[in-house]
C-alpha positions in Angstrom: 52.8 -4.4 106.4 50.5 -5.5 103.5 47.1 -5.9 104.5 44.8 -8.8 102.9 41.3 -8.3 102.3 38.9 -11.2 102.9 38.8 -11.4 98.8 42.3 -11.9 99.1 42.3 -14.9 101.0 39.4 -16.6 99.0 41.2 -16.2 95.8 44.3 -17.5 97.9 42.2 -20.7 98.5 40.8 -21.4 95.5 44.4 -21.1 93.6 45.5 -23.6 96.4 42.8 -25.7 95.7 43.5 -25.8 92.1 47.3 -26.6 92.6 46.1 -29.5 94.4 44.1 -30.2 92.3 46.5 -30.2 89.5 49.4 -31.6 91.2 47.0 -34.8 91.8 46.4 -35.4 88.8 49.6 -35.2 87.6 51.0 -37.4 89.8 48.4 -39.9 89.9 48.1 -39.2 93.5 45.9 -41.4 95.9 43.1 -40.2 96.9 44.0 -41.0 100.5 47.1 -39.6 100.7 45.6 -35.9 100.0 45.4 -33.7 102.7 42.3 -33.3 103.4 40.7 -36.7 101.8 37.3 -36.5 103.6 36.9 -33.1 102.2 37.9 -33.7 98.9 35.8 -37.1 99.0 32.5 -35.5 99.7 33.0 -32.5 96.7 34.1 -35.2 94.5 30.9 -37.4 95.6 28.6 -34.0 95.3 30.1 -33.4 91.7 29.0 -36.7 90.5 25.6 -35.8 91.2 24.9 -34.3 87.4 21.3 -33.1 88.7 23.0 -31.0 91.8 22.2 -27.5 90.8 25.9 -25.9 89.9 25.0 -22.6 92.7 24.9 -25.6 95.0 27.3 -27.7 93.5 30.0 -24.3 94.2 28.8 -23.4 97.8 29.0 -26.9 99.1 33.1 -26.5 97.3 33.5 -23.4 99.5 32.1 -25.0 102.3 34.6 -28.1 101.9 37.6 -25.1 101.5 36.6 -23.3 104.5 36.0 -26.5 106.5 40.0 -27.7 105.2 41.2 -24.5 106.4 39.0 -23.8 109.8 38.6 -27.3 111.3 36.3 -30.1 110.0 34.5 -29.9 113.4 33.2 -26.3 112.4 31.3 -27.4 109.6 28.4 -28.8 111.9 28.3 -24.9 113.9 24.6 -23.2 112.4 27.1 -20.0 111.9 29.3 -21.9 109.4 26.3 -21.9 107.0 26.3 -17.8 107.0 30.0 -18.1 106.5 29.7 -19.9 103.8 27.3 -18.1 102.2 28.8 -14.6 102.7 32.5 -16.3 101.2 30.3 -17.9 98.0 28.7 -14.4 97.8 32.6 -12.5 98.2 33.9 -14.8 95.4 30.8 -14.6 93.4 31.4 -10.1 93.3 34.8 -10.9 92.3 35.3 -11.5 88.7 38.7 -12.9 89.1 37.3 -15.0 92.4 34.4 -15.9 90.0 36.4 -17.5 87.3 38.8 -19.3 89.8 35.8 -21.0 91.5 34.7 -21.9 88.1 37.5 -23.1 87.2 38.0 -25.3 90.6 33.8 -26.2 90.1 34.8 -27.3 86.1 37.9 -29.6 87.3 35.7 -31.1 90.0 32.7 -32.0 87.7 35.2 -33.5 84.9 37.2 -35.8 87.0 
């Protein structure tokens, strides 16, 4: 059996992301009909903040990935902040990882 490393898995959820992404715009979809819609609310609130420094901007989109995937109710748990930070600093060592979050980070902030 195949084993997948931790960078695995966040380059698996960030591809996800970005089919969602994609397939929702494509479609027109309604924002309420997304899996997910309170997640994908807040990042699309956060990216219309234009003064939100973009290091923030990507750790609070990891945090809204990891809280889709782990349970919403996690999010409010002082270890979830670590998480997040050690996944943002994972993806940010990756240079494929890197450019998928961009790429996630650029189709949030141009919708």
């Amino acid at each position: 059996m195949t084993q997948i490393s931790a960078t695995d898995q966040i380059l698996l959820l960030l591809r996800e992301q970005l089919q969602r992404s994609e397939r929702g715009r494509v479609r027109g979809a309604d924002r309420e009909q997304r899996r997910s819609a309170t997640a994908q609310q807040r990042i699309e609130a956060l990216a219309a903040i234009r003064d939100l420094p973009e290091r923030d901007f990507r750790r609070a989109l990891v945090r809204g990935l990891l809280g889709e995937r782990l349970g919403e109710e996690l999010i409010a748990e002082p270890a979830f902040e670590a998480v997040t930070g050690e996944v943002l600093r994972l993806i940010e060592a990756s240079p494929e990882a890197q450019r998928l979050l961009d790429r996630v980070a650029r189709d949030f902030r141009t919708t």
